[in-house]
MARVOKOL-473936 format. One record per residue (C-alpha): x, y, z; residue number from 1. Coordinates in Angstrom, 2 decimals. Layout:
(node (X Y Z) NUM)
...
// end
This chain:
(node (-13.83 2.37 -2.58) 1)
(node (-10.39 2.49 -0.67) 2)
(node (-9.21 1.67 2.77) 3)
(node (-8.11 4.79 4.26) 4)
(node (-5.24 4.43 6.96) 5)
(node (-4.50 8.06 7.44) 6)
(node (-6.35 8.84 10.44) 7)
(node (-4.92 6.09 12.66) 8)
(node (-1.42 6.30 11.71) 9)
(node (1.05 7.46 14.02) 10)
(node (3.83 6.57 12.35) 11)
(node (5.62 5.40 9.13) 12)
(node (8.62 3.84 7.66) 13)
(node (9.45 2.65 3.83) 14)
(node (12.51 1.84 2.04) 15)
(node (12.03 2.02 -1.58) 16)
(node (16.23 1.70 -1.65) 17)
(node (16.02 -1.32 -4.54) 18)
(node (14.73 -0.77 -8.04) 19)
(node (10.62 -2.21 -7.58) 20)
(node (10.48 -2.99 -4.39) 21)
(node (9.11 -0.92 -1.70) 22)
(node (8.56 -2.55 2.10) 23)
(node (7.79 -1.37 5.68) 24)
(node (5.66 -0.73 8.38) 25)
(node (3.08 1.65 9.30) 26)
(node (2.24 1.80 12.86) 27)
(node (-1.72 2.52 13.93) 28)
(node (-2.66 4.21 17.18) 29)
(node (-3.69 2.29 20.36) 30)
(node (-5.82 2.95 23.34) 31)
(node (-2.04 3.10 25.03) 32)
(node (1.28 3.91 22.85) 33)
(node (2.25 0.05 24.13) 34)
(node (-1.17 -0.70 22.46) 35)
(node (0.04 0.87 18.76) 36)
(node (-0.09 -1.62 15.98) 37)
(node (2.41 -2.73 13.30) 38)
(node (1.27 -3.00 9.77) 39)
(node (3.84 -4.95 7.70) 40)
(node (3.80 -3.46 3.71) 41)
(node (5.92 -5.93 1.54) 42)
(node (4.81 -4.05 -2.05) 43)
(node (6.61 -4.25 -5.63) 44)
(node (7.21 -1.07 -7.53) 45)
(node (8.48 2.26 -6.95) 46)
(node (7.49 5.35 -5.15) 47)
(node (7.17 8.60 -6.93) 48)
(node (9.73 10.82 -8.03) 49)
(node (10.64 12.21 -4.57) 50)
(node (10.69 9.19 -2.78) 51)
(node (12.19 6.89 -4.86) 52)
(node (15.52 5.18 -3.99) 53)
(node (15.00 6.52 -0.69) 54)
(node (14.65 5.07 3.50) 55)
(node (12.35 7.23 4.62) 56)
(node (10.19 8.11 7.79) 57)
(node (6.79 10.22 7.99) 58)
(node (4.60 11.39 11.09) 59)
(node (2.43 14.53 11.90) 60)
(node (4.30 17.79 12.66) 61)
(node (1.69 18.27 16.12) 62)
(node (2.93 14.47 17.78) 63)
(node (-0.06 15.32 20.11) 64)
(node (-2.87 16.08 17.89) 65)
(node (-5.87 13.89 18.47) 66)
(node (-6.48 10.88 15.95) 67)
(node (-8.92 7.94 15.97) 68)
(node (-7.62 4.55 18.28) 69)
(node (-7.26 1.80 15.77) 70)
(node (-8.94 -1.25 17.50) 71)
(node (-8.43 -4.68 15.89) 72)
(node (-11.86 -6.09 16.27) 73)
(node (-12.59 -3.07 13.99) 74)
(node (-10.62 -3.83 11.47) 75)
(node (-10.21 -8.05 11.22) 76)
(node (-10.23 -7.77 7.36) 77)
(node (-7.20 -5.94 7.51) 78)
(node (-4.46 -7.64 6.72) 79)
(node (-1.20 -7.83 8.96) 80)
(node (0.84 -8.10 5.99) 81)
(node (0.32 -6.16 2.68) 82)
(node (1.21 -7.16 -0.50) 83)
(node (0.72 -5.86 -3.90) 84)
(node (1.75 -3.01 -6.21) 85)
(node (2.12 0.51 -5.52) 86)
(node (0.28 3.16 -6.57) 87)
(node (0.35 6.76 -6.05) 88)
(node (3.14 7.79 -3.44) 89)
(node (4.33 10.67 -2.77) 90)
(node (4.75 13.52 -0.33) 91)
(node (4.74 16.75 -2.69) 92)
(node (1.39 17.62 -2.22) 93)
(node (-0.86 20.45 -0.17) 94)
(node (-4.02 20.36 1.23) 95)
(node (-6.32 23.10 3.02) 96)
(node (-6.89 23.06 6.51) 97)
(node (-8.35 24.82 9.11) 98)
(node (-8.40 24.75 12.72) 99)
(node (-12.23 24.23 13.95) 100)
(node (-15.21 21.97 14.21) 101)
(node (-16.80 21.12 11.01) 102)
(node (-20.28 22.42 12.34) 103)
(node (-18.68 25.63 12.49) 104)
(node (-16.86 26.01 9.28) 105)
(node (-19.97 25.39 7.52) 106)
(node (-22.00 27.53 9.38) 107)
(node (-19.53 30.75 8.78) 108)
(node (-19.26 29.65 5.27) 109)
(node (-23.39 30.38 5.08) 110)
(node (-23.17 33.24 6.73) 111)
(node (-19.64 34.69 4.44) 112)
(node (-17.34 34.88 7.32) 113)
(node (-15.51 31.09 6.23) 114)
(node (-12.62 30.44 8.87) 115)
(node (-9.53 31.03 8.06) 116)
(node (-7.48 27.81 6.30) 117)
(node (-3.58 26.89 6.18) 118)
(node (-1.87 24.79 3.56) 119)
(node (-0.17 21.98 4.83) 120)
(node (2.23 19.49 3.64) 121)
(node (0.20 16.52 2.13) 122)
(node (1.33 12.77 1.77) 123)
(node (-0.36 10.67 -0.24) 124)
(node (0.37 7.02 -0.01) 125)
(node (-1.26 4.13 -2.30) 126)
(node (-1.18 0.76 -3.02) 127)
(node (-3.44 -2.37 -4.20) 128)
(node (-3.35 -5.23 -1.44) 129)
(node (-5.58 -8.24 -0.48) 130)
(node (-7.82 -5.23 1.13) 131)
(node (-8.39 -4.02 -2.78) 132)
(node (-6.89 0.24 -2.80) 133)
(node (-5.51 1.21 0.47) 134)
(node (-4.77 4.42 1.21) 135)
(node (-2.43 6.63 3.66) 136)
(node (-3.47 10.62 3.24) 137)
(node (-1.59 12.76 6.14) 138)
(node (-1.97 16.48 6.49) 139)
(node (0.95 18.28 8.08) 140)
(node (3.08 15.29 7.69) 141)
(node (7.03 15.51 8.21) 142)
(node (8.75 13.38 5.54) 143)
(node (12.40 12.82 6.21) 144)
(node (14.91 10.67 4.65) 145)
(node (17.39 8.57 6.55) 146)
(node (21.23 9.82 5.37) 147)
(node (23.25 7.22 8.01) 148)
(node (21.81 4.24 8.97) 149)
(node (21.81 3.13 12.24) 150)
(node (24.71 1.15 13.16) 151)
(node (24.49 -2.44 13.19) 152)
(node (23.78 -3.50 17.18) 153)
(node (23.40 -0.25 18.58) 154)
(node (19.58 0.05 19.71) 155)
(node (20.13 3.55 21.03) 156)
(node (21.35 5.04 17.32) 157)
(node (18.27 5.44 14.97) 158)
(node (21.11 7.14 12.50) 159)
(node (20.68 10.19 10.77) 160)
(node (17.76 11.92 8.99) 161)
(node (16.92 15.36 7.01) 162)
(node (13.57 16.87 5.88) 163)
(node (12.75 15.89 2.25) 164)
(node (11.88 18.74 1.04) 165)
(node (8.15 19.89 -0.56) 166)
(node (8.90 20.44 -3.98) 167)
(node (5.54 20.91 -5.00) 168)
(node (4.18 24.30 -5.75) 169)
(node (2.17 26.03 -3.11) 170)
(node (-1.51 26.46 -4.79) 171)
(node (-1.71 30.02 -3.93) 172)
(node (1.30 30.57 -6.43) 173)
(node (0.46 28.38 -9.18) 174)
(node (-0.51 29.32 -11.99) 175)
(node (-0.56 26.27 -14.83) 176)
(node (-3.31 25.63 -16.71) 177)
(node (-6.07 23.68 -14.83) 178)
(node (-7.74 20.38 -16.54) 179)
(node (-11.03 20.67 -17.49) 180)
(node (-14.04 18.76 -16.72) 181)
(node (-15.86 19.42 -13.72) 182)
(node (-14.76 19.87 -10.19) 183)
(node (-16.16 19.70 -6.77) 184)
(node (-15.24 20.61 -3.12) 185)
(node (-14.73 17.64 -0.35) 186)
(node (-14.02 18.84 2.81) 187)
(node (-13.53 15.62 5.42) 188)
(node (-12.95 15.66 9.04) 189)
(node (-9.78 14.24 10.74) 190)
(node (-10.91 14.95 14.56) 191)
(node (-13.31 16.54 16.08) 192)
(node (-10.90 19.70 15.86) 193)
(node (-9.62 19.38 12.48) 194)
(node (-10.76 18.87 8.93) 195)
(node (-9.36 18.77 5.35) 196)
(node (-10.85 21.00 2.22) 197)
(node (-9.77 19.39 -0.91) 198)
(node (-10.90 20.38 -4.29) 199)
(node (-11.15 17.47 -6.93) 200)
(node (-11.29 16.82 -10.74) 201)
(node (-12.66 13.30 -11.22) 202)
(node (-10.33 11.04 -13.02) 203)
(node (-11.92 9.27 -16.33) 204)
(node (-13.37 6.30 -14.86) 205)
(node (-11.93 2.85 -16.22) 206)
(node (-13.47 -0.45 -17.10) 207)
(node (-15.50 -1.31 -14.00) 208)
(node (-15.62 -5.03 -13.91) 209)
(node (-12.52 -5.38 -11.96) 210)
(node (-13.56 -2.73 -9.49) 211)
(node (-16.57 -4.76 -8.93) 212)
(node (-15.03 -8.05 -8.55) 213)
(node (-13.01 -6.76 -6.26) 214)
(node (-15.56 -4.86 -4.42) 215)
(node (-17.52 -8.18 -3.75) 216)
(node (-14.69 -10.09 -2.49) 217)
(node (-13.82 -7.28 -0.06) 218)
(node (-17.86 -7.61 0.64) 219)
(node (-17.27 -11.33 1.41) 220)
(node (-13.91 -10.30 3.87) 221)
(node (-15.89 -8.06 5.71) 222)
(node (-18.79 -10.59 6.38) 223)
(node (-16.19 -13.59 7.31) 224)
(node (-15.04 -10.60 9.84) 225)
(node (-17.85 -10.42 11.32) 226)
(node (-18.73 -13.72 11.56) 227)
(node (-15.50 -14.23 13.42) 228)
(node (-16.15 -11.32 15.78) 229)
(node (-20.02 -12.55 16.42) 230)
(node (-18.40 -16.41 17.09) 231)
(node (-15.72 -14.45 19.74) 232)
(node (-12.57 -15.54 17.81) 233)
(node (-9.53 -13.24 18.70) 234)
(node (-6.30 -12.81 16.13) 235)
(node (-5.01 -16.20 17.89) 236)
(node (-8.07 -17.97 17.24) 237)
(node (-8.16 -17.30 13.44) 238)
(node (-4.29 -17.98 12.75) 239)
(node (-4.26 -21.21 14.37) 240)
(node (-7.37 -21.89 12.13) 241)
(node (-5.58 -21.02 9.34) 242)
(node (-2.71 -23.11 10.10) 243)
(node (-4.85 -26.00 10.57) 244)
(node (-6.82 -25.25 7.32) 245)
(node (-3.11 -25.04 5.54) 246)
(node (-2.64 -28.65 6.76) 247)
(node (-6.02 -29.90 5.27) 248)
(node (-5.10 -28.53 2.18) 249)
(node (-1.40 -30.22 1.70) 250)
(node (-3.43 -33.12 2.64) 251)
(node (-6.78 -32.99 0.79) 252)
(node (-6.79 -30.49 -1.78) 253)
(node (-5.10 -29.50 -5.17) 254)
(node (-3.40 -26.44 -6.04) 255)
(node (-5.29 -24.61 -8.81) 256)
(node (-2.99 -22.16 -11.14) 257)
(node (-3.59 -18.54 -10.75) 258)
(node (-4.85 -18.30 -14.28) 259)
(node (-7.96 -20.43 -12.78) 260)
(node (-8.97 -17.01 -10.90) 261)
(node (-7.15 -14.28 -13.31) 262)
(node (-9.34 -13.85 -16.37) 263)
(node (-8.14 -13.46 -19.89) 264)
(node (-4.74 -14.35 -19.46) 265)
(node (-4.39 -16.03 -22.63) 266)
(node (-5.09 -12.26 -24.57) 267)
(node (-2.69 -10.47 -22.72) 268)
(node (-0.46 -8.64 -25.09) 269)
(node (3.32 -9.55 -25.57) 270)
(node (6.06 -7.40 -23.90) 271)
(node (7.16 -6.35 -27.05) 272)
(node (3.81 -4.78 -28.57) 273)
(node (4.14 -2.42 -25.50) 274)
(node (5.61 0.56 -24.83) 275)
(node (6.91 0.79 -20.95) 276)
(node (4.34 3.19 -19.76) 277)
(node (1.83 -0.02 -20.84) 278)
(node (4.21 -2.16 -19.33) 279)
(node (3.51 -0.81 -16.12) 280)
(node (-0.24 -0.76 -16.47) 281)
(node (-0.41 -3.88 -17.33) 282)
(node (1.90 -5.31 -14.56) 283)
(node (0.24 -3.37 -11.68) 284)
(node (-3.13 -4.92 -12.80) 285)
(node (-1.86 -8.57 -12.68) 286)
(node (-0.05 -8.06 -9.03) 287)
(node (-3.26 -6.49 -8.08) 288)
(node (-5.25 -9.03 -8.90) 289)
(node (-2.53 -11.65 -7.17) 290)
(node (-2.89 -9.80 -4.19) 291)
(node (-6.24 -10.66 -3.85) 292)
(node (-5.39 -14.21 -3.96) 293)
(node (-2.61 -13.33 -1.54) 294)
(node (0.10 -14.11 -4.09) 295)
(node (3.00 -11.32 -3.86) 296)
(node (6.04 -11.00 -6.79) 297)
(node (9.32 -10.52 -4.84) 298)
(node (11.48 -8.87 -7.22) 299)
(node (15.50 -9.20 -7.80) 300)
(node (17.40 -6.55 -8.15) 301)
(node (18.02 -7.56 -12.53) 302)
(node (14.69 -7.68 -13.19) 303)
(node (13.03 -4.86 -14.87) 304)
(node (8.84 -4.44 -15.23) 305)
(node (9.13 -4.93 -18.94) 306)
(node (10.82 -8.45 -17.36) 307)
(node (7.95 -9.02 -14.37) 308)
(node (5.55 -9.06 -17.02) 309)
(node (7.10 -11.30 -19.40) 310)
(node (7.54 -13.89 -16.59) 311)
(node (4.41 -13.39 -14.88) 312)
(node (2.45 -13.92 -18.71) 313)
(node (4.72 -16.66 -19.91) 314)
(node (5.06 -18.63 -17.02) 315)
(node (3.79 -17.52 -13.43) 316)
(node (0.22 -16.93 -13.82) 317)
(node (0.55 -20.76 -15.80) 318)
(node (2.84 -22.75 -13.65) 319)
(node (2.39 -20.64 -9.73) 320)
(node (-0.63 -22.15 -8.16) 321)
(node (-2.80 -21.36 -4.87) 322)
(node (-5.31 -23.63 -2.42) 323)
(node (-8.89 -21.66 -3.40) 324)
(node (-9.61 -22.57 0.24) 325)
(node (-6.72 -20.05 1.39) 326)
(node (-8.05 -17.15 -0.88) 327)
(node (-9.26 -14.77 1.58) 328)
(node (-7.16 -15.42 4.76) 329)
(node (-3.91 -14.31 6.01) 330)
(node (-1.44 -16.82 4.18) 331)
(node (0.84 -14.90 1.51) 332)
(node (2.93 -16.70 -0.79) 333)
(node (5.84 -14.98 -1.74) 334)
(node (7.05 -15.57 -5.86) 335)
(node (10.72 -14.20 -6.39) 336)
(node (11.95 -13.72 -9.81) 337)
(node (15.32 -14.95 -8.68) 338)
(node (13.90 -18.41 -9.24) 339)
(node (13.76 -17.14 -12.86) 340)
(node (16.85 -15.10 -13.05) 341)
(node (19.66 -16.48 -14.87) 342)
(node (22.48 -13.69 -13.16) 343)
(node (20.76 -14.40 -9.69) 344)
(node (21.85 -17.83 -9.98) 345)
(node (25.46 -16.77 -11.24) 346)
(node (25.48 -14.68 -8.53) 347)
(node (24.47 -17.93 -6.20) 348)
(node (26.99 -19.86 -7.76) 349)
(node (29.58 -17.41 -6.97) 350)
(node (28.88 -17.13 -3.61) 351)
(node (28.82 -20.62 -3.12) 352)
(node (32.43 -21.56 -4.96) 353)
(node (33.58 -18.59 -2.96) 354)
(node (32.70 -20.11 0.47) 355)
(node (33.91 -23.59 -0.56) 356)
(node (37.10 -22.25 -1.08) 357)
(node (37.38 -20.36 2.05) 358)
// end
């Protein structure tokens, strides 16, 4: 089950400009545009193909199509900041659309007269935060990449930008070989105006232990939500709580190391047995997990995965620790690997003797 963003978001911004690390913001719809909401994404890993190594921007070609209003007290589960790895993202993708109410396209299906539909651009944008798999799907989106940066000072400049372009083949002109297996037809509303046909082949479904511990701690966010909203706590309300909560803890509590709520971390397998396709598996599962302990890996710009997941199985998951009481709430604790990095601190050292002598 995913957390789908798409239909709120009016806006979006990502630099994936350093090698596994991707961070920005998202910005959700108000009542009023002075009522639109940041979302902060802090995530390690890359984009796909198109987008990585890139600064770019996305927001729907029609700026005044109708969407749904975000509201907060809807949403208190969501986190302000997201953390995790990446998943799926890219923008070379199409999905069918058409331009009615969904009443009517299925009653002119019945009757053999189906509207008619449009391809549209479609971005697809995933990740694996303390909310378990969220997800960003636009139709229509325009996907640009920023080619001058704005200069330094100068609020007025927002720089330069270009269309990526939709590399993707349109579906009406491709012809590869489908997979096989069987299929089926969703077709989901995005207003009252507009809604999305997509056609699906169901992935082989994984181990689904995970899934379901996951599952039941978003279960157990969702009820703390509510008991918040019941009680009348607002945003302000819950962070000082968490701040006081934070105190009791340095005071009255014991760190416990994140193998304590990671499972079998004593059989993971070594870097070297695996290739780097397994690398990568294996790494997004552990930074998933962290993320629902609200535990993020910053990484340098020397590490590799093949190098995250050495460090995090040899030594992180042992020696990095977490208050259980925090598990759950807003507080994110940030691991970099240049703790661990032996040319960061060369670097460091550089920098230093460099400033001493000037």
């Amino acid at each position: 089950m995913a957390y789908r963003l798409g239909d709120y978001v009016v806006y979006g911004e990502f630099f994936n400009t350093k090698n596994y690390v991707t961070f920005g913001h998202v910005v959700m719809r108000g009542e009023t545009p002075d009522d639109n909401l940041p979302i902060l994404v802090h995530l390690t890993g890359n984009c796909g193909p198109d987008l990585q190594g890139k600064h770019f921007r996305f927001y729907l070609e029609d700026e005044n199509a109708p969407g749904k209003v975000f509201l907060r007290e809807e949403h208190r589960g969501l986190r302000d900041q997201q953390i995790g790895p990446t998943g799926t993202m890219t923008a070379e993708g199409w999905v069918r659309t058409f331009d009615c109410s969904i009443e009517e396209f299925l009653r002119r299906s019945k009757l053999g007269e189906p509207p008619p539909t449009k391809w549209k651009r479609h971005l697809y944008l995933e990740w694996f935060s303390q909310n378990g798999r969220v997800v960003i799907e636009l139709g229509g989106a325009v996907v640009e990449e920023c080619v001058r940066e704005p200069r330094k000072g100068d609020e007025t400049d927002e720089g330069e930008w270009k269309l990526i372009p939709n590399l993707a083949i349109p579906p009406e002109l491709d012809t590869s070989p489908k997979p096989a297996g069987p299929s089926f037809t969703v077709v989901r509303m995005e207003d009252d105006d507009t809604a999305h046909v997509e056609t699906w082949t169901p992935p082989v479904k994984e181990d689904a232990s995970e899934d379901g511990d996951s599952f039941q701690r978003q279960l157990d966010r969702d009820a703390a939500a509510v008991d918040r909203a019941v009680r009348g706590e607002d945003d302000a309300d819950v962070e000082m709580a968490e701040t006081e909560l934070m105190d009791y803890c340095i005071d009255h509590s014991e760190e416990k190391p994140l193998s304590a709520f990671i499972g079998n971390t004593g059989d993971l397998p070594a870097p070297e047995d695996l290739d780097d396709e397994q690398v990568e598996s294996r790494l997004g599962g552990l930074l998933a997990q962290m993320a629902m302990l609200g535990v993020a890996l910053d990484v340098c710009e020397h590490f590799t995965p093949r190098d995250c997941y050495r460090l995090l199985r040899d030594r992180v998951l042992h020696d990095g620790a977490v208050f259980e009481e925090l598990i759950g709430t807003g507080w994110v604790t940030h691991i970099p690997t240049s703790e661990y990095c032996e040319a960061c601190d060369k670097k460091f050292d550089e920098e230093c003797d460099h400033d001493l002598r000037n």
